[in-house]
C-alpha atoms as a printed R data frame, in Angstrom:
    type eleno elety resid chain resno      x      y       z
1   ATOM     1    CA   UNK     A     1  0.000  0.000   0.000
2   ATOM     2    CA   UNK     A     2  1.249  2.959  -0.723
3   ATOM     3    CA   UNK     A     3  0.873  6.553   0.368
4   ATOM     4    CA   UNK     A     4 -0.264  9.937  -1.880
5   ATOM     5    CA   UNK     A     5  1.932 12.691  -1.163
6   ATOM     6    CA   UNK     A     6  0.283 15.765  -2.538
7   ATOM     7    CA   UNK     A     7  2.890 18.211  -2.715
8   ATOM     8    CA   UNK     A     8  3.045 21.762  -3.876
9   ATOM     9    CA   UNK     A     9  6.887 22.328  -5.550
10  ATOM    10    CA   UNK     A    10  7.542 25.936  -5.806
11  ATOM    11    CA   UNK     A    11  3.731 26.742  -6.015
12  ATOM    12    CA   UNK     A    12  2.858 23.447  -8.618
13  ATOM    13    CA   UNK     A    13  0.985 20.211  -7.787
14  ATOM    14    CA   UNK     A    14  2.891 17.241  -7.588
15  ATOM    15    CA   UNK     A    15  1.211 14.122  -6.343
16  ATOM    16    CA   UNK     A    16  3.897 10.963  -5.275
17  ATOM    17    CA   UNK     A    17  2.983  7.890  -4.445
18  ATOM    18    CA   UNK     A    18  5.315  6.917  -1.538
19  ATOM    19    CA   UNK     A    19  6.571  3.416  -1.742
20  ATOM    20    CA   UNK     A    20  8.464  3.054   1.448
21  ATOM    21    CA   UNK     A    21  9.888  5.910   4.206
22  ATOM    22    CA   UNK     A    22 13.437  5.479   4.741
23  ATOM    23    CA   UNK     A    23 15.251  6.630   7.587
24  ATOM    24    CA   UNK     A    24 18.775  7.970   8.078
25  ATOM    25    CA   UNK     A    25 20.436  8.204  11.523
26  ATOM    26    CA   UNK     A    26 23.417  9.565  13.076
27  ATOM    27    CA   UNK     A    27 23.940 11.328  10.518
28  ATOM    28    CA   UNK     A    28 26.397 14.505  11.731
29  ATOM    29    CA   UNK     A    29 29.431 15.304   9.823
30  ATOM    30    CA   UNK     A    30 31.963 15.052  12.581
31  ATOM    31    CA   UNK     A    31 31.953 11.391  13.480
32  ATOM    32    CA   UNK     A    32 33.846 11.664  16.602
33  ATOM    33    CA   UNK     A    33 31.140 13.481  18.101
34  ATOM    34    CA   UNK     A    34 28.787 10.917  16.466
35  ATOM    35    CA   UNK     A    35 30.420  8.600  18.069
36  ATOM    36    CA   UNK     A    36 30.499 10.021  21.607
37  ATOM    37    CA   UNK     A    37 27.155 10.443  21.201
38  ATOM    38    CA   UNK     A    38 26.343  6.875  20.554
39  ATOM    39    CA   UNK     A    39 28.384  6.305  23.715
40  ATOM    40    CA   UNK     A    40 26.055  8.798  25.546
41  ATOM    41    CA   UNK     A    41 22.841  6.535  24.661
42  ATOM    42    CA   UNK     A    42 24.445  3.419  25.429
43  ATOM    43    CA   UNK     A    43 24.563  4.873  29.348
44  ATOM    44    CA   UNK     A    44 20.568  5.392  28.619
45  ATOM    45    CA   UNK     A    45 20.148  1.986  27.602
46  ATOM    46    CA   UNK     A    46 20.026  2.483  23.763
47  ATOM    47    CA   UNK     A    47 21.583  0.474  21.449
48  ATOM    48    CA   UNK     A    48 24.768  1.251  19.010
49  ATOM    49    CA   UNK     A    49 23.757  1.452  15.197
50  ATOM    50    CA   UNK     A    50 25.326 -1.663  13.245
51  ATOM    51    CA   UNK     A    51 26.476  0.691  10.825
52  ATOM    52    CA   UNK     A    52 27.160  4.765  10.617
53  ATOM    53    CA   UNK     A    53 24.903  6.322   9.306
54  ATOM    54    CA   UNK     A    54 22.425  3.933  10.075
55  ATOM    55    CA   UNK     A    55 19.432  3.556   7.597
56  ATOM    56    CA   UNK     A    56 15.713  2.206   8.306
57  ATOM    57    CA   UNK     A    57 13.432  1.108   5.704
58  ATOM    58    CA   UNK     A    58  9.565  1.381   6.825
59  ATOM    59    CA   UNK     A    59  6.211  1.054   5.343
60  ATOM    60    CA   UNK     A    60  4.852  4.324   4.132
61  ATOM    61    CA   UNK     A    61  1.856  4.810   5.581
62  ATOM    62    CA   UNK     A    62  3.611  6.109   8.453
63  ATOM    63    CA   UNK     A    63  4.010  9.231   6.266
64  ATOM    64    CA   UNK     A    64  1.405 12.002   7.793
65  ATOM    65    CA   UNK     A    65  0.381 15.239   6.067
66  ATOM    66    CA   UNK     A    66 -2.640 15.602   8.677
67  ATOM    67    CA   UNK     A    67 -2.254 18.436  11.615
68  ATOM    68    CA   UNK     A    68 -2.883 16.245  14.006
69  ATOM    69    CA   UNK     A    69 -1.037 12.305  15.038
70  ATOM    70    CA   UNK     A    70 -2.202  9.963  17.673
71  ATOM    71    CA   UNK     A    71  0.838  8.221  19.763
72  ATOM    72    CA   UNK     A    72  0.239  5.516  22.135
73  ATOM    73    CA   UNK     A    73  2.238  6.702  25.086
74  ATOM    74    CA   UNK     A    74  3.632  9.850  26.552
75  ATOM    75    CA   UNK     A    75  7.110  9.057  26.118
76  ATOM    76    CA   UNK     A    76  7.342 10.507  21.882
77  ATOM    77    CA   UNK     A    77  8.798 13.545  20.551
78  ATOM    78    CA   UNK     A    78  9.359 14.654  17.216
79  ATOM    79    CA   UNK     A    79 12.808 16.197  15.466
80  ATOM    80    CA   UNK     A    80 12.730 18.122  12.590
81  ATOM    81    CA   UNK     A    81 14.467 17.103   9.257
82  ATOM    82    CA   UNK     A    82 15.281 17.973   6.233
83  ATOM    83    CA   UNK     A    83 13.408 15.306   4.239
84  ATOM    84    CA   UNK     A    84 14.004 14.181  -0.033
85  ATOM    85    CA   UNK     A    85 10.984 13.371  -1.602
86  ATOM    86    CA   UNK     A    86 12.311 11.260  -4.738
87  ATOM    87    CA   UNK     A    87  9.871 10.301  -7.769
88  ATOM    88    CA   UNK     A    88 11.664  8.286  -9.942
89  ATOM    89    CA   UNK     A    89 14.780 10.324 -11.353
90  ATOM    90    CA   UNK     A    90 12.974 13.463 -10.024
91  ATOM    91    CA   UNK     A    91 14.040 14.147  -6.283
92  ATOM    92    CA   UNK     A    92 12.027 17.467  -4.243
93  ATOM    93    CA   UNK     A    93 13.564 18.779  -0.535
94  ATOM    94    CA   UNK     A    94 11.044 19.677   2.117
95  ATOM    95    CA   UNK     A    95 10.816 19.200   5.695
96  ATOM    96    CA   UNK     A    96  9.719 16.420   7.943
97  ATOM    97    CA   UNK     A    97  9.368 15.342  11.434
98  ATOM    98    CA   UNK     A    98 11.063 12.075  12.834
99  ATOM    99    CA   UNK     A    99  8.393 11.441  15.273
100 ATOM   100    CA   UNK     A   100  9.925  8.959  18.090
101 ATOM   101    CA   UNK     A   101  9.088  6.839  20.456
102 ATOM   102    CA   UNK     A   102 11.848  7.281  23.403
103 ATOM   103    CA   UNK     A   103 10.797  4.953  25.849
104 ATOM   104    CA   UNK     A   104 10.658  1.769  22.924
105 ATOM   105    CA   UNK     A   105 13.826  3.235  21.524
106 ATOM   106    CA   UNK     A   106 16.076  1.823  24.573
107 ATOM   107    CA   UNK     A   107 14.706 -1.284  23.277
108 ATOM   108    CA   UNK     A   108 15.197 -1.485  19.685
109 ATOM   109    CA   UNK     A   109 15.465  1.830  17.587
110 ATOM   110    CA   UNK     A   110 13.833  0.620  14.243
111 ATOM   111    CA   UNK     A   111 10.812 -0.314  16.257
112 ATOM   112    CA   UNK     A   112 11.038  2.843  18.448
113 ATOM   113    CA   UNK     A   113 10.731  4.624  14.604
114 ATOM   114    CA   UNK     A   114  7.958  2.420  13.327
115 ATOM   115    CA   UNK     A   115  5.436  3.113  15.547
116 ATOM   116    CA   UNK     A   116  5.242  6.447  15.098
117 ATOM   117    CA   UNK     A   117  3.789  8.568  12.429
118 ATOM   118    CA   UNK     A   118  6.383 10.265  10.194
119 ATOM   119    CA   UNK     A   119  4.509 14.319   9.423
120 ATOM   120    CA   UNK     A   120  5.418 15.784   5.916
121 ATOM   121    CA   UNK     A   121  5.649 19.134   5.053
122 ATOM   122    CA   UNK     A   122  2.972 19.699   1.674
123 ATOM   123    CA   UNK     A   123  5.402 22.534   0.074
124 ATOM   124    CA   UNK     A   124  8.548 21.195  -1.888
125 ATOM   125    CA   UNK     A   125 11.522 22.812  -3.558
126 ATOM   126    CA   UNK     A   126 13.189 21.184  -6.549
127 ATOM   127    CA   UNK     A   127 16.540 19.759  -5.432
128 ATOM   128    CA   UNK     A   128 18.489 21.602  -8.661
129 ATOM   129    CA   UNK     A   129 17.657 24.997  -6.454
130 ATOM   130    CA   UNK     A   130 19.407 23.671  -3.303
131 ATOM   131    CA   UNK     A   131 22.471 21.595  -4.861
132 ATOM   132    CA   UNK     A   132 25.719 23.364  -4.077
133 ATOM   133    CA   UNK     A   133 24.188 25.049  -0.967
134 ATOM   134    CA   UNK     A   134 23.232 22.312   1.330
135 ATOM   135    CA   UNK     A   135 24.974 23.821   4.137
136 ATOM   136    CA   UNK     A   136 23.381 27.076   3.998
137 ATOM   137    CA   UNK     A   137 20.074 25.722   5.050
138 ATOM   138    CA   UNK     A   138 18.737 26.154   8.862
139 ATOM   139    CA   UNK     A   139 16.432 23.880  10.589
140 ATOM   140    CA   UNK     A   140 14.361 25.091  13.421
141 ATOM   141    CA   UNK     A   141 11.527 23.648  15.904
142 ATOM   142    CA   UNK     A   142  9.920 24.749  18.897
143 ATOM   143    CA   UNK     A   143  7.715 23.092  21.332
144 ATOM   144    CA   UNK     A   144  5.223 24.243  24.438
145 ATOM   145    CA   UNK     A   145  7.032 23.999  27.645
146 ATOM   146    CA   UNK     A   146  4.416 24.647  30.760
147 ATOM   147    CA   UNK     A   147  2.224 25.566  27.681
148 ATOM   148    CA   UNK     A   148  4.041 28.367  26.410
149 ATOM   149    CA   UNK     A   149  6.111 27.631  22.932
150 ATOM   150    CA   UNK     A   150 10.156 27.493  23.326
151 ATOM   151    CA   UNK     A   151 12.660 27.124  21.039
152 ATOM   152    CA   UNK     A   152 13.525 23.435  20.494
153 ATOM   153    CA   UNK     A   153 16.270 23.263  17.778
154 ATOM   154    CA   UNK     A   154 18.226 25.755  16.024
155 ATOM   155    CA   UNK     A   155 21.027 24.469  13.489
156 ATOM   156    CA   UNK     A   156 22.595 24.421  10.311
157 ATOM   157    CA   UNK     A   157 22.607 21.635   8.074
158 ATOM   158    CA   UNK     A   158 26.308 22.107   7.492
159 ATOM   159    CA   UNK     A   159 26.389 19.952  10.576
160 ATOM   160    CA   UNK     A   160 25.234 17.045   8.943
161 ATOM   161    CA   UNK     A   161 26.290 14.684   6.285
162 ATOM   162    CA   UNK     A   162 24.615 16.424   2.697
163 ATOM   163    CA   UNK     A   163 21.950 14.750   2.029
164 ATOM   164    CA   UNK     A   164 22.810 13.586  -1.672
165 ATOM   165    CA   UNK     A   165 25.198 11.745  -0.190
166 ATOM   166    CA   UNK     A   166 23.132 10.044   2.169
167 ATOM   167    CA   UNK     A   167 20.820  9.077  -0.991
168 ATOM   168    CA   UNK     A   168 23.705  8.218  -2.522
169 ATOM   169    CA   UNK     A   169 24.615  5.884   0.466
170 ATOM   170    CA   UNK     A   170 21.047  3.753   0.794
171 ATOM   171    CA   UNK     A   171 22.681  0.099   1.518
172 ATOM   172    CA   UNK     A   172 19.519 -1.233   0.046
173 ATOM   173    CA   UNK     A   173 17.501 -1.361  -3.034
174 ATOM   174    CA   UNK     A   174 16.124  2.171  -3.421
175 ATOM   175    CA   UNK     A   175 12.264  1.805  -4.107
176 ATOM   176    CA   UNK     A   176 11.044  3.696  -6.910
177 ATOM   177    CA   UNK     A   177  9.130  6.566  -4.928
178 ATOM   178    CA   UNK     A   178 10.477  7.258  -1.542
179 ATOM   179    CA   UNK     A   179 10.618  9.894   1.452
180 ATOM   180    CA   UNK     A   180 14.250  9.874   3.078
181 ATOM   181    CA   UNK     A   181 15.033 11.739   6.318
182 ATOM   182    CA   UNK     A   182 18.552 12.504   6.450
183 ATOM   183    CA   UNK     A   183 19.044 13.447  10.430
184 ATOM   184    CA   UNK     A   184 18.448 16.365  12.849
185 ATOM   185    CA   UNK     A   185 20.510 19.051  14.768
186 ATOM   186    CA   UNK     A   186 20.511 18.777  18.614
187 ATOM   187    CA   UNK     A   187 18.012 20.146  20.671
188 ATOM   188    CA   UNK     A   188 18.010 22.779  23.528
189 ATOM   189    CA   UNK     A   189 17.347 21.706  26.984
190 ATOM   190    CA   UNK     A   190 17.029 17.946  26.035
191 ATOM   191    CA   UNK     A   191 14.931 15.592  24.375
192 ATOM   192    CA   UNK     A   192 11.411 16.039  25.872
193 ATOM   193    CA   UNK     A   193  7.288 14.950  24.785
194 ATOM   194    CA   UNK     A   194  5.619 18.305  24.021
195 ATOM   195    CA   UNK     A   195  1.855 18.095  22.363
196 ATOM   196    CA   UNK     A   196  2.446 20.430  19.755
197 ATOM   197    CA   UNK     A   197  5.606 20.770  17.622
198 ATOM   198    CA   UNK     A   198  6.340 23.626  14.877
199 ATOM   199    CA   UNK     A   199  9.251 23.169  12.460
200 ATOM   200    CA   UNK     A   200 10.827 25.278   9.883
201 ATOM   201    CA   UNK     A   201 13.167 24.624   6.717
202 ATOM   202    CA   UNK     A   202 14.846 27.900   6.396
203 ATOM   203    CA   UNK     A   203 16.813 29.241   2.895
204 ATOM   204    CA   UNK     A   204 18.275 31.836   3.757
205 ATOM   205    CA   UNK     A   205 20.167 32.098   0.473
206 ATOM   206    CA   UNK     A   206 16.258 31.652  -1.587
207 ATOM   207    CA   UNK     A   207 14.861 33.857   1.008
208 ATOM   208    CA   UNK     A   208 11.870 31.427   1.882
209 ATOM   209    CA   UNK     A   209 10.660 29.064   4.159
210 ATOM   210    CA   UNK     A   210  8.952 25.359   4.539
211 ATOM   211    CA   UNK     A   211  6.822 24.599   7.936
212 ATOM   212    CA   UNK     A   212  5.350 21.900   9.529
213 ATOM   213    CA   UNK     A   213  3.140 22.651  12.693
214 ATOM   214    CA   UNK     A   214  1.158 19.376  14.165
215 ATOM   215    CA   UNK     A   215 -0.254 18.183  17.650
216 ATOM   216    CA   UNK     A   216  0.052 15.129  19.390
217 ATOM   217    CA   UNK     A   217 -2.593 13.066  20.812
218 ATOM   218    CA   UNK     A   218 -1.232 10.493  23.184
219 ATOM   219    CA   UNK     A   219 -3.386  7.724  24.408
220 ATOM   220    CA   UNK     A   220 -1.585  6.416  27.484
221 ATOM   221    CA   UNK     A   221 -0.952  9.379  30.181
222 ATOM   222    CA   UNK     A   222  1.925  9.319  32.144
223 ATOM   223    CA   UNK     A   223  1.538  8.246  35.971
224 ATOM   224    CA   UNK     A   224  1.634 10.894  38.047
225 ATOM   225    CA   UNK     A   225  4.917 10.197  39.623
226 ATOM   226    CA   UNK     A   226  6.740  9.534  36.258
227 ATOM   227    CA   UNK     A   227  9.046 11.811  34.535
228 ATOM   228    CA   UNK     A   228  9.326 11.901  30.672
229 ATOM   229    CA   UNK     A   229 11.768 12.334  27.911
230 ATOM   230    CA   UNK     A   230 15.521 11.875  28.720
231 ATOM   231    CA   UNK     A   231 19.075 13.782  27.615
């Protein structure tokens, strides 16, 4: 089954039907800081990638375009991404969210990926307006905190690997239509569940801007006593 990505790409319709959502991780240009990273979740309880990056292939009706995603428990949070739509030989850069769910990811990190949805940003730029200035681009999220909205991430993407080389690096067999995430920037304060998250694609370069703004229904409230989210 696959899922219709209606897409607007510099103001035209573009409808893709997604074949699969694949997922890069640990995915930031200086691998020694990857790497003490990895070391830093491994104290948390969650596993080392077999390989760096690490890639996930999932079923793409995780993809989301609604303002609105339902999560089992409290424990998720999203991370915003710059995301590759590809259609064939034609390939589109917008913005997604890498929706997570912490508490399953000290258990297995595909799975902690899997069961959440994955929300897409509807506006697209052509990737021939980006190549050669991958770095220049800014990723941005904020979250509510006590119910007031914070800044959650604020980063260039010259921090992480470009992300035709990540495409380039899929260890698999590409499917013909496909969203890849290619990685976030850290976040401010920690990793934390918030019910809304907003997210930006910034060029400053193009002067313009993708968004994504959704909530987050959870089903499962936290006991009282419990704290969420972790470092």
């Amino acid at each position: 089954m696959s899922f219709r990505a209606n897409l607007s790409v510099s103001g035209t319709p573009r409808t893709v039907e997604l074949d699969a959502v694949v997922i890069a991780g640990y995915t930031g240009r200086d691998r020694q800081a990857v790497m003490e990273h990895i070391e830093e979740l491994a104290v948390l309880g969650v596993p080392a990638p077999e390989s760096i990056p690490a890639y996930w292939l999932l079923p793409p009706f995780l993809v989301s375009t609604e303002q609105s995603i339902t999560v089992a428990g409290p424990g998720t949070s999203g991370e915003a991404e710059l995301c590759l739509v590809v259609d064939g030989d034609d390939v589109f850069v917008t913005l997604a969210s890498d929706h997570t769910d912490r508490e399953a990811e000290t258990i297995d990190i595909e799975l902690s990926k899997a069961i959440c949805p994955k929300p897409i940003a509807t506006q697209a730029w052509p990737i021939t307006e980006i190549d050669g200035r991958w770095d220049d681009l800014v990723l941005r999220s904020w979250i509510e905190d006590d119910g007031v909205e914070v800044l959650y991430q604020d980063g260039r993407c010259s921090a992480l690997v470009p992300a035709p080389d990540l495409l380039a690096g899929i260890p698999f067999e590409r499917p013909a239509r496909f969203a890849l995430l290619t990685g976030t920037v850290p976040v401010i304060g920690g990793i934390r569940p918030s019910a809304h998250f907003r997210a930006e694609l910034h060029d400053p370069i193009g002067r313009r801007t993708i968004g994504l703004d959704y909530h987050v229904r959870t089903l499962r409230a936290a006991p009282a006593d419990q704290t969420t989210g972790r470092n």
